[in-house]
C-alpha positions, 0 to 999 in steps of 0.5 A: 870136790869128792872126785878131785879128793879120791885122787890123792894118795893122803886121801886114800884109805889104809888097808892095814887099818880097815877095821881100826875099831875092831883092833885091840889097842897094842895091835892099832899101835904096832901098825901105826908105829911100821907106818910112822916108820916109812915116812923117813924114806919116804922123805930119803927120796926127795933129798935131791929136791931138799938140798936144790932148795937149801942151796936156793934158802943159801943164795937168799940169805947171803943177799939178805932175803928171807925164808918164808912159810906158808902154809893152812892149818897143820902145814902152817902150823909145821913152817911157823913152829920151824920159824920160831925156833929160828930165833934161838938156835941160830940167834937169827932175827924174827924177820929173818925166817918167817911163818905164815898161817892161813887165817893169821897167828890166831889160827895156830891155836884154833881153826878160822873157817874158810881161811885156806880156801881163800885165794885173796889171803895168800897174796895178802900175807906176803904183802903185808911183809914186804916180799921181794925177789930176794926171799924164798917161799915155801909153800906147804900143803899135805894135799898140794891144792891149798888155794892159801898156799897155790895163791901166795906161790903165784904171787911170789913168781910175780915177784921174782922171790923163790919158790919151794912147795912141800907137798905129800902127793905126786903131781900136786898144783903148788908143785906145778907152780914152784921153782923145787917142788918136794912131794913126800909120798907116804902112803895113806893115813892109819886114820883116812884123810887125817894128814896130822899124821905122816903127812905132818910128820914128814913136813916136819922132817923137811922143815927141820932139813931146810933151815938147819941145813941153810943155817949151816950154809950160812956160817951159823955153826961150827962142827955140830955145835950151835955157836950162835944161840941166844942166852935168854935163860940160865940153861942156854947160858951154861950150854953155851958154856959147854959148846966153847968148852967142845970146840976149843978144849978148854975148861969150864972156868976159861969157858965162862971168863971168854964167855964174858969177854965175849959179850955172851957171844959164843962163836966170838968167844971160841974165835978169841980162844983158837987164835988167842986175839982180842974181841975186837980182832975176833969180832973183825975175823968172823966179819971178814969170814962171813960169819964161819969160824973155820975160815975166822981161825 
């Protein structure tokens, strides 16, 4: 296991930290920051990947398939916490975009010993929600060996679903095995081996690339404005407020009567605005538009 280890880059010691214990603190922080730094171009390097498995996620969800996570402690943590944000920012359904955890919901608050070593648990998870040949996977794992994450993207392939890996390692096993295979390289840790850091960091950054991109893809926003949130508190109401208000140059007062009108649905308020229809009629454009105000208006 050491020797497989001492390949990876995320596994290899930092030189510009080798006496970390020794440095003064402001010193320690400065070179974390210059490394933090370098994970955006890291990242910038794999976009040709990204966008493959964006317009993947796209196909997916215009038949109804779902974006699925997966992925072993920080990297499941990463693809869950992608997925529940989902929900209300795009008003999509929980099912819609899913993270799974090596270990179950539990394992994002504490480690369950063993779960991501297991080659059982990975199939397992993605029985238990129904995966078809519709939905896209995404297998994510600093190391790209993760036998939770090898395992689930094996079983994906067998089904016919897409398969995408997230991985901070050249040449990683779940890249072997996926459809896309993103591989961030950014260089070893400013601590050994603790992949919470660049590693983490630059996941999140492809996560975040994935599912707004897709979200766009799909019609769920309007220039840069996220028409389709959900109102579940008095600050996303009054930011809903303030989308109609940008996209449709109209006041607050207007904004919060087509607001009501509208049903508490913001993309259908902007509709009635623009092309000065009914919510029905609005409701049957956006329908016939798949969902894109620009082609509803």
């Amino acid at each position: 296991m050491i020797c497989m280890l001492e390949h990876l880059t995320t596994e290899c010691r930092n030189e510009k930290t080798m006496c970390l214990d020794e440095m003064k603190t402001i010193e320690f922080l400065e070179v974390m920051n210059d490394e933090d730094i370098k994970v955006a171009h890291c990242v910038k390097k794999e976009l040709p990947k990204i966008s493959k498995a964006v317009e993947m996620i796209v196909a997916a969800m215009n038949k109804n398939g779902r974006l699925i996570y997966m992925g072993a402690g920080t990297s499941g943590r990463i693809g869950l916490l992608d997925a529940v944000e989902c929900p209300p920012t795009f008003n999509t359904a929980p099912s819609e975009v899913v993270g799974l955890i090596a270990g179950g919901e539990s394992a994002f608050i504490k480690a369950v010993e063993g779960a991501e070593d297991s080659f059982e648990l990975g199939p397992e998870d993605l029985k238990k929600i129904q995966l078809t040949n519709k939905d896209v996977v995404v297998g994510i794992a600093a190391s790209g060996r993760t036998p939770y994450v090898i395992a689930g993207l094996e079983y994906a392939n067998q089904v016919g679903a897409g398969t995408v890996s997230i991985s901070c390692n050249k040449g990683s096993e779940i890249g072997k095995i996926a459809n896309v295979a993103i591989e961030v390289v950014n260089g070893p840790e400013v601590l050994t081996g603790s992949t919470r850091l660049k590693a983490g960091t630059s996941q999140k950054l492809v996560c975040n690339m994935l599912s707004t991109a897709s979200m766009v893809g799909v019609g769920k926003v309007y220039g840069n404005l996220m028409v389709d949130l959900q109102l579940t508190n008095e600050k996303l109401v009054e930011r809903a407020k303030r989308i109609i208000m940008d996209a449709t140059d109209c006041s607050y007062e207007v904004a919060n009567k087509f607001l009501e009108k509208a049903h508490s649905q913001p993309k259908i308020a902007i509709v009635m605005i623009l092309t000065n229809v009914s919510y029905e009629e609005a409701s049957n454009r956006l329908k016939m538009a798949q969902g894109f105000i620009r082609k509803a208006i």
